[in-house]
Structure formats: C-alpha cells, structure tokens
C-alpha positions as MATLAB code, in Angstrom:
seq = 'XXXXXXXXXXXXXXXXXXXXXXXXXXXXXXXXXXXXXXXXXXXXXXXXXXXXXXXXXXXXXXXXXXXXXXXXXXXXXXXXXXXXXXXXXXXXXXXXXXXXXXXXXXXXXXXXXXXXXXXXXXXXXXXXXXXXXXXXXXXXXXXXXXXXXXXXXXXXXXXXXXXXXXXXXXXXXXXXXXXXXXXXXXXXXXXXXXXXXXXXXXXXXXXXXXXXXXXXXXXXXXXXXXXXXXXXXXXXXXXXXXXXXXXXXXXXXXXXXXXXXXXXXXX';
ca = [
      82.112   50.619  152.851;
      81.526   51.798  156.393;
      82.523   55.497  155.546;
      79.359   55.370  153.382;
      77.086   53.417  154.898;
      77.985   56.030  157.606;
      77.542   59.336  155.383;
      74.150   57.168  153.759;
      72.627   56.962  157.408;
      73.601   60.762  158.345;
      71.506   61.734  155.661;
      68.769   59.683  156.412;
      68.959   60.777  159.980;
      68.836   64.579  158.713;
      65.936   63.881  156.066;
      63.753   62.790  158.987;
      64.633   65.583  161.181;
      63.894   67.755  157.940;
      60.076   65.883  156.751;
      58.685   66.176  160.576;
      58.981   69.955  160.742;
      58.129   70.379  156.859;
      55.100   68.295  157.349;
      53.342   70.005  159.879;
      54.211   73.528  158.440;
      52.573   72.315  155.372;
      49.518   70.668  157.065;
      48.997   74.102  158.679;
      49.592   76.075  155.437;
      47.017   73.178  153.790;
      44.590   73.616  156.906;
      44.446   77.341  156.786;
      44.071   78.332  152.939;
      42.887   75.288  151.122;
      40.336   73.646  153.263;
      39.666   76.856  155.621;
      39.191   79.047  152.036;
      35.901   81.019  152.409;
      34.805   80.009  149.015;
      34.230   76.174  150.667;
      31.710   77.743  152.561;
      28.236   78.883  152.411;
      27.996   82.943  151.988;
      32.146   82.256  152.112;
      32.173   82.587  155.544;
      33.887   79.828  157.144;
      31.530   79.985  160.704;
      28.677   79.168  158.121;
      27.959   75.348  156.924;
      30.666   73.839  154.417;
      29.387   73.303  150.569;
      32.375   71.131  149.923;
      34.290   68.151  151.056;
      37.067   70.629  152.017;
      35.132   72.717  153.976;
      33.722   69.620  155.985;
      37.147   68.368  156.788;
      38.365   72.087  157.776;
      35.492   71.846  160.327;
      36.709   68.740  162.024;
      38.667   71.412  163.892;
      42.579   71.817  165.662;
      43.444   68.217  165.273;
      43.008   67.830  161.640;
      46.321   69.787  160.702;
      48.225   67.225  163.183;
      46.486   64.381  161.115;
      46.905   65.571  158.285;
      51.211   66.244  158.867;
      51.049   62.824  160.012;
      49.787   61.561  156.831;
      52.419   63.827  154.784;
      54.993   61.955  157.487;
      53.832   58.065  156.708;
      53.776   58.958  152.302;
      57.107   60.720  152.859;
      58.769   58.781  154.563;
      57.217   55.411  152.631;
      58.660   57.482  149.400;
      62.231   57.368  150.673;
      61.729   54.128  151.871;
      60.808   52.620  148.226;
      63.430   54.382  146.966;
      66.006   53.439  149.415;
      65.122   49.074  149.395;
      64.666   49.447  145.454;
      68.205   50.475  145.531;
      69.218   47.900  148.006;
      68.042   45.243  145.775;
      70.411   46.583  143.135;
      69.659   46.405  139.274;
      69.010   42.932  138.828;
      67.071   40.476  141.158;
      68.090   39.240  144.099;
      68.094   35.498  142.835;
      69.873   36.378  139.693;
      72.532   37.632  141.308;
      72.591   35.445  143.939;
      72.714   32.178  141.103;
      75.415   33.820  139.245;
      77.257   34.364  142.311;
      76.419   30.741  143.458;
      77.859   29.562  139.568;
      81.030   31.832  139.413;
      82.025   30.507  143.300;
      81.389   26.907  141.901;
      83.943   27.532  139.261;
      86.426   29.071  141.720;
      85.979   32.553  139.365;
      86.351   34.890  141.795;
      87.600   38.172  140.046;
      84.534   37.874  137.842;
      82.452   37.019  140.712;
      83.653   40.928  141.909;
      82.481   42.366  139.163;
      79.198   40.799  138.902;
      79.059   43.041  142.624;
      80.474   46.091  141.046;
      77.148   45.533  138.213;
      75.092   44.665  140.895;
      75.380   47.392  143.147;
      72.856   47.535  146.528;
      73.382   45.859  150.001;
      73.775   42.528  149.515;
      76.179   43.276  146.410;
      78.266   44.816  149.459;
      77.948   42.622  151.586;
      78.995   39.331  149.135;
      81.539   41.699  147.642;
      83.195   41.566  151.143;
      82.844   38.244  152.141;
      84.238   37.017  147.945;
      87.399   39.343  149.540;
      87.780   38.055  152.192;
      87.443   34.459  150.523;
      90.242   35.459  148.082;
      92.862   37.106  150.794;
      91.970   33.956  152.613;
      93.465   31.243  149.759;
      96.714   33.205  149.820;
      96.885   32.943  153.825;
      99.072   29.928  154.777;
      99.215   30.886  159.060;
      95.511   29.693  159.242;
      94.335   26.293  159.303;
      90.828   25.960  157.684;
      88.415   26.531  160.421;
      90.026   29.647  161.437;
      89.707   31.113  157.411;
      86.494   29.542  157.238;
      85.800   31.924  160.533;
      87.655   34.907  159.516;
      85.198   35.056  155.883;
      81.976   34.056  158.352;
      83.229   37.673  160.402;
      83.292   39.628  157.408;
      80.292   38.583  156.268;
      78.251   38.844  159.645;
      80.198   42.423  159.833;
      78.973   43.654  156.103;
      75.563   42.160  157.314;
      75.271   44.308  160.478;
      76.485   47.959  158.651;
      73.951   47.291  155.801;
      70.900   46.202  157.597;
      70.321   48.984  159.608;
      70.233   51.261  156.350;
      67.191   49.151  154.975;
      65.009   49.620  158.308;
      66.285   53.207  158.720;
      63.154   55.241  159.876;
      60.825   52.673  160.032;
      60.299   53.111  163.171;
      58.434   56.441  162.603;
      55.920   54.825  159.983;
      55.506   52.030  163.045;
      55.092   55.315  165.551;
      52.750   57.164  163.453;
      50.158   53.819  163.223;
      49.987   54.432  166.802;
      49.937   57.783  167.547;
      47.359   58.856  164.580;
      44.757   56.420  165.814;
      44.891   57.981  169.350;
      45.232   61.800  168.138;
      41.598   60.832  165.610;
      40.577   59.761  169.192;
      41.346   62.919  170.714;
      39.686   65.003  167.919;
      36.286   62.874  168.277;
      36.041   63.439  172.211;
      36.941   67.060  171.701;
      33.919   66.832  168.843;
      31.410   65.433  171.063;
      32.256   67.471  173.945;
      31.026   70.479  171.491;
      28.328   68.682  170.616;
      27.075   68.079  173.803;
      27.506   71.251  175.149;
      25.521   72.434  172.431;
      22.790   70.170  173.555;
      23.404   71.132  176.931;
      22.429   75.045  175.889;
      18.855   76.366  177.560;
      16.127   76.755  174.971;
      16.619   75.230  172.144;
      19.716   73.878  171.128;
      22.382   75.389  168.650;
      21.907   73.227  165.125;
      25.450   74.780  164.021;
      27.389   74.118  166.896;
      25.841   70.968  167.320;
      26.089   70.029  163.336;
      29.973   71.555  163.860;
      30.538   69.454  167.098;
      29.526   66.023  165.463;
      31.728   67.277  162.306;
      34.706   67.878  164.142;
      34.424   63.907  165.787;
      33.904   62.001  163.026;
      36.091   63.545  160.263;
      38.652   63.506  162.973;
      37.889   59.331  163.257;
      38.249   59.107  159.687;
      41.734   60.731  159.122;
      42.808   58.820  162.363;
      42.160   55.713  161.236;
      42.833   55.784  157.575;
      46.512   57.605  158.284;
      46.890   54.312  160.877;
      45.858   51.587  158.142;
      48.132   53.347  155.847;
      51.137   53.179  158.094;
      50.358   49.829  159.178;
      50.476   48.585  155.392;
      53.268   50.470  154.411;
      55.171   49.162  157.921;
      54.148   45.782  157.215;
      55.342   45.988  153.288;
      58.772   47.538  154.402;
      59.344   44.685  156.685;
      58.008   41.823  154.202;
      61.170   43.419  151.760;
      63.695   43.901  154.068;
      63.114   39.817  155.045;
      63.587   38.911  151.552;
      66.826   40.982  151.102;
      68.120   39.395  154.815;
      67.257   36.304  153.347;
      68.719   37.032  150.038;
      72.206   37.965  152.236;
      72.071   35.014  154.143;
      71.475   32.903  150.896;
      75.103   34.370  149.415;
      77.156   34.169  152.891;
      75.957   30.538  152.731;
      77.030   30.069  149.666;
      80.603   32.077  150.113;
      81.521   29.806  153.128;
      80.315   26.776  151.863;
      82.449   27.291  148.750;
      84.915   28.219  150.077;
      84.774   25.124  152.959;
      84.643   22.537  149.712;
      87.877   23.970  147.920;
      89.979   24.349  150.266;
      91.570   21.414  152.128;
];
C-alpha cells in the first residue's frame, strides 16, 4: 500500500509542477489573441476603445494574464481534487461501507469483511483493509497478551491513516495560496490602473479621455478578477476540507469499530 500511495503522490507532485507552467502559458496565449484580437476593438485597433467584454478585460492591462493563470490554477487543480476525494470515498458511501464493515466484524466474518474492501476500493477501504489484517494475524498470535494485540491493530491503523491522508489534502495548499495571492495581485493591477489614470489627469491642457478611460479600466477589471479568482478558491478550499473531515471521520468511525471488535472477542 505504501509503494502506491507513494507512486499516487509522485504524480500528484508532478501534475502540479506541470498545471502552474501550463496555466500561465495559456493565460498569455488567452491574453494575447482572444481578448487582445483587433476585431474586440473599435476600427480593430486595440489602442482604440473596446466594443466587447473581451476587449474591456484585455485593457485591464499586464496583470490580467497572471489573474487569469491563477484562475486556470484554482479550476485545475479543484478538477483533480474532485476527482481524487470522489475516488477516496470509493464506490459506495462511506456509511454503507462502514455498517457492513461494522455487521461482518460483529459476526467475527472477517474474510468477507476483506472483500467488502477489495469492492470498496478508496482510502478508508485501505486503511480498514489493514487494520481487519492486522485483526486476523492478531487471533492467531499467542506471544501477546491482549493489550499489546489490541495496540499492535491500533498501529496499523494509525499507520494506514497517516499514508492515506496526506493523498486527500495533496495540493490544497495551492488553492489556499492562490485565495491569497490573487486578491493582492487584483490589488496591484488597480494601483497600477489609477496611477495611469491619474497621470492622465495630471497631463497640461486638457486631460487624455483614453488614457484616463484606459487607466480606470485597467483598476477595476483588475479588482474584479482578483476578487472573484479569491472567492472561488476560498469555496473550493473550504469544500475540499469539509470532505476530507467526513472521510477522517469516516476512518476513525471503522478503526473504532476494528479495535473495539476485536477488544470484545478476544479474552
């Protein structure tokens, strides 16, 4: 189990090394010939007013490409995310399995009990798969007194806990990053706006309408993307952490249930 959990995180670790870079070349590919395409434009030249929604966000200027990677980042990385907790949970629910596990233990079935984890699949079907193992290797060892057995299937169990857990909040911490550090680049992009548009005010004679029009542009598409690429991490952080809880407390539900079976047939 550790050999894949192992291989499962190395890929992980390479698909976020792979999305960053891939979602800031496209941002810039998305920047440059989508929303900066002269047709968005009046006259199609792209120093003239927009006549589109795409040309207005081109002209919230050098920052929007960052913004707009960093969105690609947070629905990337959410996608892998779903995918990887939906398969975590495994094909039934988690308090199916976890009551037929709970039954079969009761019974003192525990080859069946093995293969309801082999069906089950997902990281708590690992982790009780372990801990049933360890149950069963445990009734044929005669050295042990019961607290020490009871302690040796408690181990296993807290040891499949800690390799699968990590797996489920893998890359989280880049949604939880990206909350942050969008909010503060959207800042960046509206001082950087209203420096243009002041300077444009600041001009002798009367004052430049495009550069001014351009300046105020640039600051609040810049706020928008900011913030709405933050909210949208900040639910999708908050939603990845509200399943991961269950499945922990799923896990903790089935180790409870392993020892305490195990406790009330042995002697």
């Amino acid at each position: 189990m550790s050999s894949s959990n192992n291989s499962g995180g190395g890929f992980k670790s390479i698909f976020a090394a792979i999305v960053i870079p891939a979602a800031i070349l496209v941002a810039i590919l998305i920047y440059a010939y989508i929303l900066g395409n002269p047709a968005n434009f009046m006259e199609n030249d792209p120093n003239n007013h927009p006549n589109n929604y795409l040309g207005i966000i081109h002209k919230g200027g050098v920052i929007v490409p960052i913004l707009i990677s960093l969105l690609l980042i947070v629905i990337t990385i959410s996608i892998e995310r779903m995918l990887t907790i939906g398969a975590s949970k495994g094909k039934s629910s988690v308090d199916s399995f976890v009551g037929k596990i709970r039954s079969l233990l009761s019974k003192g079935d525990l080859n069946t009990a093995i293969s309801e984890c082999d069906k089950q699949k997902g990281s708590i079907a690992n982790v009780v798969k372990a801990g049933i193992e360890s149950y069963r290797k445990m009734q044929g060892e005669t050295a042990l007194d019961k607290e020490r057995k009871t302690a040796a299937i408690q181990k296993e169990l807290d040891e499949a806990t800690t390799l699968e857990l990590p797996m489920l909040s893998k890359n989280l911490v880049i949604i939880s990053t990206v909350a942050s550090v969008a909010t503060l680049m959207g800042l960046l992009g509206t001082v950087i706006g209203m420096i243009r548009a002041f300077a444009a005010l600041a001009q002798a004679g009367a004052p430049d309408a495009i550069a001014l029009a351009t300046g105020i542009s640039e600051a609040l598409i810049n706020t928008a993307l900011g913030v709405g690429t933050s909210a949208l991490a900040i639910i999708m952080y908050n939603y990845f952490t509200n399943k991961i809880d269950s499945l922990t407390y799923g896990i903790d539900e089935a180790s409870y249930s392993i020892v305490q079976s195990f406790t009330a047939n042995t002697k």
